[in-house]
C-alpha positions, 0 to 999 in steps of 0.5 A: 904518571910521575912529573919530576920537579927541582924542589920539595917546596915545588912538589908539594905546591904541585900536588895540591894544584892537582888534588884541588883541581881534578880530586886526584891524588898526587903523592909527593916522592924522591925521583926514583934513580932510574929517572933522577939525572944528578943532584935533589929531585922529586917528584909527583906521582898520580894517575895517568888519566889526568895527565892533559889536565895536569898540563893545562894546570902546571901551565896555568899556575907555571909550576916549573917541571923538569920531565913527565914520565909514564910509569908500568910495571914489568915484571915486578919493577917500575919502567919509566918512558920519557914523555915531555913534549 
């Protein structure tokens, strides 16, 4: 799973939200290009399985969150499908 934000300071506020609240881990990255539109991104990169309680979380805390996108390997390559609502 990867959640796109707008700062550093925005994914690392994140990523302890999420590890503090479901014991996950949340690792902290640039927005791959595949996925990045333009300018400095990142991201947030955690196991999908957590995903309704990082909604509730990212509500909760109003963390300001560009895209969710869910991530497979194919092939070798990372795919990334667009699943905000």
């Amino acid at each position: 799973m990867l959640i796109t934000v707008g700062s550093i300071t925005t994914a690392a506020r994140l990523a302890a939200i999420l590890e503090r609240n479901t014991g996950c881990p949340a690792e902290t990255v640039h927005t791959p290009a595949a996925v990045n539109k333009g300018g400095c991104s990142y991201s947030i990169r955690f196991p999908e399985q957590h995903i309704e309680r990082a909604r509730e979380l990212i509500s909760e805390y109003k963390v300001p969150v560009k895209k969710y996108y869910s991530e497979t390997i194919c092939g070798g390559r990372r795919e990334y499908h667009d699943i905000s609502r």
